[in-house]
N, C-alpha and C positions, 0 to 999 in steps of 0.2 A: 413144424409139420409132424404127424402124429403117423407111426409108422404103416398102420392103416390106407391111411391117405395117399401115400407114397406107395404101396399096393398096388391098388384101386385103379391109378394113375398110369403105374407101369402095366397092369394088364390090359388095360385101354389104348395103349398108346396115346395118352395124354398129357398133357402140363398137370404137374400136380396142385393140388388147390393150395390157394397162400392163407396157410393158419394160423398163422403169426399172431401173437395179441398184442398190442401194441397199449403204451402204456394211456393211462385217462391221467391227463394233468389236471383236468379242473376238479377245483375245490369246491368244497362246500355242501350240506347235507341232499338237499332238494337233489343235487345231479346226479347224487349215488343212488337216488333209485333205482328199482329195475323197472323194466321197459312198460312192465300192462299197469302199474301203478301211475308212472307216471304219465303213459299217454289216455288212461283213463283219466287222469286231471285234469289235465291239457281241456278235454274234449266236455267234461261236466264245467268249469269254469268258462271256458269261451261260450260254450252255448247258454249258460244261465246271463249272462253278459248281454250275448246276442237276445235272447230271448225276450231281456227287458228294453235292451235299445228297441225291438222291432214292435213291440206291442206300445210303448209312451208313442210311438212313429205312425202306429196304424188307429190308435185312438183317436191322437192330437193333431195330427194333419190330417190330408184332404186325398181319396184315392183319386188323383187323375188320369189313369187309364183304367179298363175292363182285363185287368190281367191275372188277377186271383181268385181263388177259388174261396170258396166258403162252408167254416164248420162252425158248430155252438161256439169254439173254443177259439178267442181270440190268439193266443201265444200258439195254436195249431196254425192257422190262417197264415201267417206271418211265413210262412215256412212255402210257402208256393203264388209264384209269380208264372206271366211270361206261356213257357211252352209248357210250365207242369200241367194246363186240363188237356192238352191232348194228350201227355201220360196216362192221366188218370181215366180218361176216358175209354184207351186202349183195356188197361186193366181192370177196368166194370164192366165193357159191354164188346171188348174183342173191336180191329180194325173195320171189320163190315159195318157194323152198328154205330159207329163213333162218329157224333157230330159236325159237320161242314163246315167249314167258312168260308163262305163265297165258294173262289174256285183251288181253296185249301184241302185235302184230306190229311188224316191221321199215315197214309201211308208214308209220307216223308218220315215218318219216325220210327226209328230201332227196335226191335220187339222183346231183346233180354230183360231190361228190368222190367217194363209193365208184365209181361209174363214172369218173371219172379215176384213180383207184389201183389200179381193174381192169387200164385200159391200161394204166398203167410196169409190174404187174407182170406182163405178158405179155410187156413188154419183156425184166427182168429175170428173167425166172422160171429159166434155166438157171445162175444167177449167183448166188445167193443162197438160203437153205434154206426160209424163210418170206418168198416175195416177196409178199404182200400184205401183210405188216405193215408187213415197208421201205418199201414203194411210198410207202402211205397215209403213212409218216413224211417222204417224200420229198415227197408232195404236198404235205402242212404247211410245211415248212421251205423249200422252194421256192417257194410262195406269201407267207410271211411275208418273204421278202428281196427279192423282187419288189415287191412292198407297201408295203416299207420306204422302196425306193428310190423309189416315185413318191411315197410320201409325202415324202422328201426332198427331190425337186423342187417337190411344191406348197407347200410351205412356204416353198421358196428364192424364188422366183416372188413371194411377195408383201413378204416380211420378211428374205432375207438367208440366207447358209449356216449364220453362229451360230443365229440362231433355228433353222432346220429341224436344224442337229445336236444340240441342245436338246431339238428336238421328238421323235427318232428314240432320242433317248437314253431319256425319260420315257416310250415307246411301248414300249420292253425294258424297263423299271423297271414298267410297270403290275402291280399288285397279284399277278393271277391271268394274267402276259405269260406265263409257261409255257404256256398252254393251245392259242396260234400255233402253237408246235410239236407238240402231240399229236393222236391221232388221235382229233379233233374238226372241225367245218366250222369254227372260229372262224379259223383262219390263212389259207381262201379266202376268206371271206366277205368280211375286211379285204381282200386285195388287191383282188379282184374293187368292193367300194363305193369304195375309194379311187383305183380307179384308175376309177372312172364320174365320179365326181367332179372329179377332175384334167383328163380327158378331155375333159367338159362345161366346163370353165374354159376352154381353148385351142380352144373352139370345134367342137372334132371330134365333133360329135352321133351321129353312126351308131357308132363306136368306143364310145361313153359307153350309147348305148342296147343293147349288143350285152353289153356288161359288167355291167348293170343285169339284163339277160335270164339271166346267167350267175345271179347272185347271186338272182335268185327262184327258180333252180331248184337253189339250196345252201342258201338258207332261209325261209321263209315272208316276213320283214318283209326281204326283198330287194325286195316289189312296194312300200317305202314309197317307192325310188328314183325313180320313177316323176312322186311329182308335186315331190317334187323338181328333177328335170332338169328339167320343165316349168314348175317357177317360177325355176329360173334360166336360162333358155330367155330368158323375157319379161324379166327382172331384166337380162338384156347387152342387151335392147334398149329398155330403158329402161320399159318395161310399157306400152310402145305396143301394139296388136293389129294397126295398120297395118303394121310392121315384119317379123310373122311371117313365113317361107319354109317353103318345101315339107318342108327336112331337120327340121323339129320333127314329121315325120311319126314320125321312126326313134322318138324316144320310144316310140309304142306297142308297138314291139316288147318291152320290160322285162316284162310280163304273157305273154309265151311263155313266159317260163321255166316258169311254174305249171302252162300248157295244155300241153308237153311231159309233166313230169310227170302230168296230168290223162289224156293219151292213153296213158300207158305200164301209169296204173291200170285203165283201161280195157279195153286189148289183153290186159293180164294176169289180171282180174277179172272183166268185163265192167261194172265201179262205176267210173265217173270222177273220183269222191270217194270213192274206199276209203284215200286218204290222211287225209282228214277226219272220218272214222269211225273210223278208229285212232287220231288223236290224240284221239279223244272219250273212249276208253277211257281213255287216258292222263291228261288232264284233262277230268274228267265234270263239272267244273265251272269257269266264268270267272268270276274274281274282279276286285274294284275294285282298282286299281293302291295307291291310299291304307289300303285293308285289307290287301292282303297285307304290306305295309311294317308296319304295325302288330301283324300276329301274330308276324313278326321279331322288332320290339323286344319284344313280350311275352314271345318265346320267350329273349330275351335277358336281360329284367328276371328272370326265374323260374326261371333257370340256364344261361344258355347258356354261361356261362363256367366250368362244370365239364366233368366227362369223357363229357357229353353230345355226342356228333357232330351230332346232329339238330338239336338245339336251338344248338349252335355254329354252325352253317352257317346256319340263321335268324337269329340275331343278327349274323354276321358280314355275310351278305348284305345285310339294312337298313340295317346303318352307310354300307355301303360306297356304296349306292343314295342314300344322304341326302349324304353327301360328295361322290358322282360330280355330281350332281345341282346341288349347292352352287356346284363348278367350273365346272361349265358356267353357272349363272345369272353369275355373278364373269367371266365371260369371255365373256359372248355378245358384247358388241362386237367384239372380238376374232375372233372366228370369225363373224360375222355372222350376220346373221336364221335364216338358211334351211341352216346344219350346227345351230343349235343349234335348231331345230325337226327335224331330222330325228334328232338324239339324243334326244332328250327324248320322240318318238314311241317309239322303239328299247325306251324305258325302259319307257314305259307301255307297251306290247305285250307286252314280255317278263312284266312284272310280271304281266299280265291273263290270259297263257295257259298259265302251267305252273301243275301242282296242286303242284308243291314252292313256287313261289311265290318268295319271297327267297334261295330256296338256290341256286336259278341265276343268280341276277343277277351274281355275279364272274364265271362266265365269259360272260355274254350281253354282259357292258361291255366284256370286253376291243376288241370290235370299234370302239371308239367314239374314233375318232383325235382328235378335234377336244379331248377333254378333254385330249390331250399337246401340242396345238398352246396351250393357255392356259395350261399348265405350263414351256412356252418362254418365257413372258416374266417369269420366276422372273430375276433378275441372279445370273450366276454367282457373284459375289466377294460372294452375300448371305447373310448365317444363314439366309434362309429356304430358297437353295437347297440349302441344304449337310444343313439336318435334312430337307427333302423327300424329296434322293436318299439319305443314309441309311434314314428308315424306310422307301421303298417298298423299296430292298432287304431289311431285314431281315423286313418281311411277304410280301414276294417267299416267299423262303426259308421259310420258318415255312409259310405257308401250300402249297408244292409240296409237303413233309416230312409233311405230314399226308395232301393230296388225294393221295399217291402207294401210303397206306398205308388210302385207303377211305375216308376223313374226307369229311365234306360240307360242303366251305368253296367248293366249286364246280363242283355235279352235272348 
């Protein structure tokens, strides 16, 4: 601990921060990089990967559903499925203007990144022929490496640079890691909760609640950050209530993100919840988290491993949610109390509020770092890690080749 630190700590009445370095045992040249070298590799090599899986995928097969969008550029195309044209529609032409479906609006959906992919492509616009699409990929991909990197440091921070490049490696390896990069909120959401999280570790509350505030207003189960930071708030001070200070005020900032959006539905509707009435349409009904899991495996036992999309995406989704699920029970110590109660919320949230139910849960998990922080303590020179990082790439792959061609392995 650096006397500083100890300082800092005693005029705050704080726990002083643990700066301990703890030593890197793993060997070998590639893991002594430092962090922006190597998670810029990470992220050029899996996406030149992806990029060729998706494009032999979208040539050579057949699109079975209406769920991508379209540019000159096939290896661009690849990159949005699903719910990216109601992003993109948001960020061409604003919620009011943005096209129906049926009895669909664009209001069900978050307003932070299509509002930030509006901005770069105002930036970009004389530069490029379709700058809202670049943007919003711009936004993805520049959040995911931002993300990555404070995830490298939080991991570095408690367990060492092997561990966090471990951790940074199995966070590209996630099943459905493609979806960081497409134009979906999954690649801000991660940066924005990870870096609330990191933020709240070093003590910087206002920075952490500001970040928290971001990510309620990218997606609904951003407000679970909330009592999160507020119980690691009391957790560095040991769960005294004598200890509190003024700055645990900035917590309540994390609940603006919703009332930003709340007032924009407002100004634009005059319904302050015309977000909430659109997602009603979308799902008219909330299911038990334990049921929708269940109609997965049903849909799994009764076929889903034929040339069923639907019934694929349901089976595949429950496995994945009983796996993710498993990881995290297997490693809560590890990731302690209060990440693996804020996944395990994530889980049941997601499961309770979409009517696809199990079909979204690959890409709702992508968000959920703390599962690659317990896949860090996998030993490199172990069979276990060695079939780990094989199949997740091979379902990496398998499963981008499908979702790029309409598939429902992650809607």
């Amino acid at each position: 601990m650096t006397r500083h630190g100890a300082k800092r700590a005693k005029r705050r009445n704080e726990p002083a921060p643990d700066t301990t370095v703890r030593a890197d045992t793993t060997v070998g040249p590639v893991w002594k990089w430092g962090a922006i070298p190597y998670i810029l590799t990470l992220w050029c090599v899996s996406r030149v990967i992806l990029a060729i899986v998706g494009v032999v995928a979208r040539t050579q097969g057949v699109m079975i559903t209406r769920t991508s969008m379209s540019t000159d550029h096939v290896w661009l195309n690849i990159w949005s499925a699903w719910d990216a044209s109601w992003y993109y529609n948001i960020a061409d032409v604003g919620y009011l203007d943005a096209p129906m479906d049926r009895q669909y609006t664009a209001w069900a959906f978050f307003p932070l990144y299509p509002w930030m992919a509006r901005a770069v492509a105002w930036v970009i616009g004389a530069v490029v022929d379709d700058p809202v699409y670049v943007a919003m990929i711009l936004v993805s991909n520049a959040a995911l490496l931002i993300g990555a990197w404070v995830f490298y440091k939080l991991v570095e921070q408690d367990s060492g640079g092997a561990m966090a490049r471990k951790a940074v490696l199995f966070l590209f390896l996630f099943p459905t890691g493609y979806v960081l990069s497409c134009l979906m909120t999954e690649g801000l959401f991660f940066a924005l909760s990870v870096g609330a999280w990191y933020s709240a570790r070093q003590g910087n509350w206002l920075v952490a609640s500001v970040l928290g505030m971001a990510s309620s207003m990218t997606r609904m189960a951003g407000l679970v950050m909330a009592p999160l930071l507020a119980l690691e708030y009391l957790r560095q001070r040991q769960w005294h209530i004598t200890r509190i200070r003024p700055n645990a005020l900035w917590i309540g900032l994390v609940p603006l993100g919703l009332g930003v959006f709340m007032v924009t539905c407002y100004i634009l509707t005059g319904n302050p919840w015309q977000f909430a009435d659109a997602q009603n349409a979308w799902s008219p009904q909330r299911e038990n988290p334990l049921r929708a899991l269940w109609w997965g495996f049903n849909d799994a036992w009764s076929g889903g491993y034929t040339l069923n999309h639907g019934k694929l995406g349901q089976g595949y989704g429950a496995i994945l949610t009983v796996v993710v699920t498993g990881v995290l029970l297997w490693g809560r110590k590890q990731i302690g109390t209060l990440l693996f109660l804020w996944s395990v919320t994530l889980i049941g949230i997601s499961l309770a509020s979409h009517i696809t139910s199990a079909q979204s849960m690959p890409r709702y998990m992508v968000v959920l770092f703390p599962v690659s922080m317990v896949l860090a303590s996998l030993r490199m020179n172990s069979v276990a890690f060695v079939i780990t990082v094989a199949a997740l790439i091979l379902l990496q792959g398998a499963t981008f080749s499908l979702w790029t061609v309409g598939w429902g392995v992650a809607i």
